[in-house]
C-alpha positions as CSV (number, residue, x, y, z in Angstrom):
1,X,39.7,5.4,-19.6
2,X,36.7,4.0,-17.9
3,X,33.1,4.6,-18.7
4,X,33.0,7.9,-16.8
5,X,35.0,10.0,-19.1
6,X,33.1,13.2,-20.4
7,X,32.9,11.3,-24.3
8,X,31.1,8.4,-22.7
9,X,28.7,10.3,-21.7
10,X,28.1,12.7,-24.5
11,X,27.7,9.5,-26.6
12,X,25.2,7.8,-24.4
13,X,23.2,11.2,-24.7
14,X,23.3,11.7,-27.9
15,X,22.2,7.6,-28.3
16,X,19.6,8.5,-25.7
17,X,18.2,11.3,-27.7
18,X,17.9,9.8,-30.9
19,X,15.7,6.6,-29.9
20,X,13.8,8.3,-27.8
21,X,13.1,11.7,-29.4
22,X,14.1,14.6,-27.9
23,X,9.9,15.4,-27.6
24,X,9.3,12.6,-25.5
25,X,12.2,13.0,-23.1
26,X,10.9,16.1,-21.6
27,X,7.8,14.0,-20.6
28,X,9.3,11.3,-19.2
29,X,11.8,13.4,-17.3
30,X,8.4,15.1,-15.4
31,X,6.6,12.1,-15.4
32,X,9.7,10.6,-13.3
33,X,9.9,13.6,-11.1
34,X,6.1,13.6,-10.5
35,X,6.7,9.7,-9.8
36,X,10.2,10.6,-6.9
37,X,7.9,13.4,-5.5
38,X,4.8,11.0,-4.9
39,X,6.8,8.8,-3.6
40,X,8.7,10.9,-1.3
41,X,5.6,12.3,-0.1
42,X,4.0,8.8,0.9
43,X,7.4,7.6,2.2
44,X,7.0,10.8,4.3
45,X,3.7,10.3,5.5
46,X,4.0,6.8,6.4
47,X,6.8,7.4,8.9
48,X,5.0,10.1,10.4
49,X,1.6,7.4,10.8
50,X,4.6,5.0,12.8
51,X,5.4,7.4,15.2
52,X,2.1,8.8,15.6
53,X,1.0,5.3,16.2
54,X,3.8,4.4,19.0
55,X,3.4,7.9,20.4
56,X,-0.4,7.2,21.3
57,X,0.1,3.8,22.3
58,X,2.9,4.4,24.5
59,X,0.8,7.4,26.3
60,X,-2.4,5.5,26.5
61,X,-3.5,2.4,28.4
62,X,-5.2,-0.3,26.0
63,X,-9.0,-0.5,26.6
64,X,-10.4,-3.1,27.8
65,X,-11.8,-6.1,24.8
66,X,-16.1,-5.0,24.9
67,X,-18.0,-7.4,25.8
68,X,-20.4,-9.2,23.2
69,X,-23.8,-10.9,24.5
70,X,-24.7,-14.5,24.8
71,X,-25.9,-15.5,21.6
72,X,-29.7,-15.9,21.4
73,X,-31.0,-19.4,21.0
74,X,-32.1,-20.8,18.2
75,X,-35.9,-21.9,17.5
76,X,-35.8,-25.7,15.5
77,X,-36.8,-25.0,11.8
78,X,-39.3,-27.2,10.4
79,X,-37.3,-29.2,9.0
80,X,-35.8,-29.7,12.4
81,X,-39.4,-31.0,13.3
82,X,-39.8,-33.6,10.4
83,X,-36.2,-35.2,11.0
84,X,-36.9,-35.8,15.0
85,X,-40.3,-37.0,13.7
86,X,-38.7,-39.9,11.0
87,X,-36.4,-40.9,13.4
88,X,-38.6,-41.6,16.4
């Protein structure tokens, strides 16, 4: 007699129904289904970006890093001026 036994279950239903409503158990039954297929569906999609992403970095060499410019120099500021000015 354990708490799979076809009564059990008929009286967990029947609780279910009656604090939910039987109107709003439709809706959340979709809304749950709409929630497991979005999910699926992303689950899904991000294995297929991991082996996309091994795939092409497996076949292709990595490029080389691009090489950035010397930075300008900077022109003193006047207030660069003033403070060589007091301390001299």
């Amino acid at each position: 007699m354990g708490f799979t036994s076809p009564w059990h279950w008929a009286i967990v239903a029947v609780v279910v129904i009656i604090l939910f409503g039987s109107k709003k158990l439709p809706d959340a039954a979709r809304g749950l289904g709409r929630s497991l297929r979005i999910f699926k569906s992303e689950v899904k999609e991000m294995q297929n970006d991991g082996k996309s992403d091994t795939d092409t970095t497996t076949a292709q060499q990595p490029a080389a890093p691009a090489q950035l410019p010397p930075p300008a120099p900077v022109a003193p500021t006047n207030v660069d001026a003033q403070h060589d000015a007091k301390s001299a």
